[in-house]
C-alpha positions in Angstrom: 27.5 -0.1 -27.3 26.3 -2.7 -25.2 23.1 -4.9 -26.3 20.5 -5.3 -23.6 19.6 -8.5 -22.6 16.0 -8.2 -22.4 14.8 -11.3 -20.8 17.1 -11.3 -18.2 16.8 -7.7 -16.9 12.6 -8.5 -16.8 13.7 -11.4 -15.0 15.8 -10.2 -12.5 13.5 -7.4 -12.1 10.8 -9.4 -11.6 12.9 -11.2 -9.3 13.3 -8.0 -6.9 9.6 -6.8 -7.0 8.6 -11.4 -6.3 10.8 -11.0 -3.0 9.6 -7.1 -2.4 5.8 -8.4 -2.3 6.5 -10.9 0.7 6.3 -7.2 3.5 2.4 -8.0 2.3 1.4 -11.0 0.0 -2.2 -10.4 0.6 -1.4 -6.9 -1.3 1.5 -7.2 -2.9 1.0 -10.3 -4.6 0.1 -8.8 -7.9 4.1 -8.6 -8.3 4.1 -12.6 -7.7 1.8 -13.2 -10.5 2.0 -10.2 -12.9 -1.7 -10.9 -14.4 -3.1 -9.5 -11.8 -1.0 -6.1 -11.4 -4.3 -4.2 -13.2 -5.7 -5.3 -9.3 -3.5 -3.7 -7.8 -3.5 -0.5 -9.6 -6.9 -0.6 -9.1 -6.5 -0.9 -5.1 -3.9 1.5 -5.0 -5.6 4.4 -7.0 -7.2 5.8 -3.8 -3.4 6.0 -1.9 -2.7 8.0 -4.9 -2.5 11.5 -3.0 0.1 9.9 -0.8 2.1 7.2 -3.6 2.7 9.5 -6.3 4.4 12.3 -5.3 6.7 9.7 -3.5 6.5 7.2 -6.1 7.6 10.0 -8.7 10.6 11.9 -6.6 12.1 8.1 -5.9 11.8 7.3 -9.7 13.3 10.3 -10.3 16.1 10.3 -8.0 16.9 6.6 -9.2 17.3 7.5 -13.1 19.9 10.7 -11.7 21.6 8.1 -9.7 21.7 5.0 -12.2 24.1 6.2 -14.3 26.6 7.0 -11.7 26.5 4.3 -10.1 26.4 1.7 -13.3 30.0 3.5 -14.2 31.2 2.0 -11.2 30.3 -1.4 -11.5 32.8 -3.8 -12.9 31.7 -5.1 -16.7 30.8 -9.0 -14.8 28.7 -7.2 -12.6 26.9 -4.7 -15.3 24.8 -8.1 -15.9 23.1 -7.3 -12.8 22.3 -3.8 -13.7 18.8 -3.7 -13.5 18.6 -5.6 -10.3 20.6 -3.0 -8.7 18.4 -0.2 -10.2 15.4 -1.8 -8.7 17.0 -2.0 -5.5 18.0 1.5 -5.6 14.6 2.5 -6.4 12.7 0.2 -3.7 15.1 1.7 -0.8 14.8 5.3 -2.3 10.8 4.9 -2.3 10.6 3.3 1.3 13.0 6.0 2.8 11.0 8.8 0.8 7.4 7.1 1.6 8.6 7.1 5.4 9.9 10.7 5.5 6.5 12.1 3.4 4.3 10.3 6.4 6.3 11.4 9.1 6.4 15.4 7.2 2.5 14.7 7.3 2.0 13.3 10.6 4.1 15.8 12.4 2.7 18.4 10.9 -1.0 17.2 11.9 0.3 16.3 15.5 1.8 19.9 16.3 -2.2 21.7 15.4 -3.8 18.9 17.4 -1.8 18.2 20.6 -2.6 14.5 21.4 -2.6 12.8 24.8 -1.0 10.2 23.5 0.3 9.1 19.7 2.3 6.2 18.0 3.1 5.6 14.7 5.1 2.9 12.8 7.6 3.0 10.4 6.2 3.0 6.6 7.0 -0.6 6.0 5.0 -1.8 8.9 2.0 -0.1 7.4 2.4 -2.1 4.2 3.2 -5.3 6.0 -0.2 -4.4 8.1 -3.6 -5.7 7.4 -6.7 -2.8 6.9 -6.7 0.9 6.1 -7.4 2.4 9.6 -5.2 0.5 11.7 -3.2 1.4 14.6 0.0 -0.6 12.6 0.1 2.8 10.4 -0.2 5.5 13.4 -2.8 6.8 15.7 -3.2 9.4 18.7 -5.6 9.5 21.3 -7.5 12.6 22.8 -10.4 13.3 24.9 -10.6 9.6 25.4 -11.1 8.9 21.5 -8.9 7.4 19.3 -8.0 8.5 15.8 -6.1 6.4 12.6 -3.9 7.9 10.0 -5.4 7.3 6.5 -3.2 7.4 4.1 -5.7 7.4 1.1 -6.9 11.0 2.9 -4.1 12.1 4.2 -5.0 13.0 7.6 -5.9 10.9 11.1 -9.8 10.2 11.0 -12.1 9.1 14.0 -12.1 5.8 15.5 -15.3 4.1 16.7 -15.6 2.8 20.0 -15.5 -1.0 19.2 -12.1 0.1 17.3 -10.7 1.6 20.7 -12.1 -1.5 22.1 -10.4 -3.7 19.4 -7.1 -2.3 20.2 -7.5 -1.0 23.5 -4.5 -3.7 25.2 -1.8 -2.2 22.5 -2.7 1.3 22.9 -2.7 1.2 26.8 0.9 -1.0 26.3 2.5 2.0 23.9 0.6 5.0 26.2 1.7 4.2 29.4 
């Protein structure tokens, strides 16, 4: 039986999650200085609806996988074991998160029948600043403009000043 080497799996898992939190420092950077990941789990509690399920399938999925893929490994690279399991689960929950948006999106866009939508890939919207912003995905109809919220789970009105705001990208990705 093999003895785990504590320190250096917190440390190279800290590693993964230090370099992760550079798509969004302003958010993320509760994983740079781990005192103040209480913050973010107090930010993130209302993006629950959309975070856990994916969060939870990806986690999942992961600790199936692991052993499989630690088998492989050769014994000088089982040192890195939990670097590659965080890894594993970082891609798994960025190509889940991406697929659960899209499932939602689409599913919103086929009842409404925009004039005109555009949405970005998951890790845009966590590289992007703000909850309603056009970085996550929006659609225009009747000459209003609507934002995905991913803490509701559905597009929800713009105002006018935010068409206004964004009204130079929007014409640039309608035309």
């Amino acid at each position: 039986m093999e003895v785990v080497n504590y320190r250096s799996a917190f440390l190279q898992t800290y590693i993964v999650w230090a370099i992760f939190s550079l798509t969004n420092l302003s958010l993320l950077f509760p994983f740079i200085i781990p005192v103040f990941l209480p913050f973010l789990l107090v930010f993130s509690a209302k993006f629950l609806n959309f975070l856990a399920p994916v969060f939870a399938l990806a986690l999942l999925i992961a600790i199936i996988a692991f052993p499989y893929v630690y088998e492989k490994l050769n014994n000088e690279v089982k040192v890195f074991s939990p670097l590659i399991f965080n890894i594993i689960f970082i891609m798994l929950f960025l190509t889940i998160a991406e697929i659960y948006k899209c499932i939602l999106i689409a599913k919103e866009l086929y009842i409404i029948k925009p004039e005109c939508t555009s949405s970005q890939p998951f890790i845009g919207s966590l590289a992007s600043q703000g909850e309603f912003s056009p970085e996550h995905a929006y659609y225009i109809k009747n000459k209003r403009i609507y934002f995905w919220s991913y803490s509701e789970l559905k597009y929800v009105a713009g105002s006018d000043e935010s068409f206004r705001t964004y009204k130079s990208d929007i014409e640039a990705s309608c035309s």
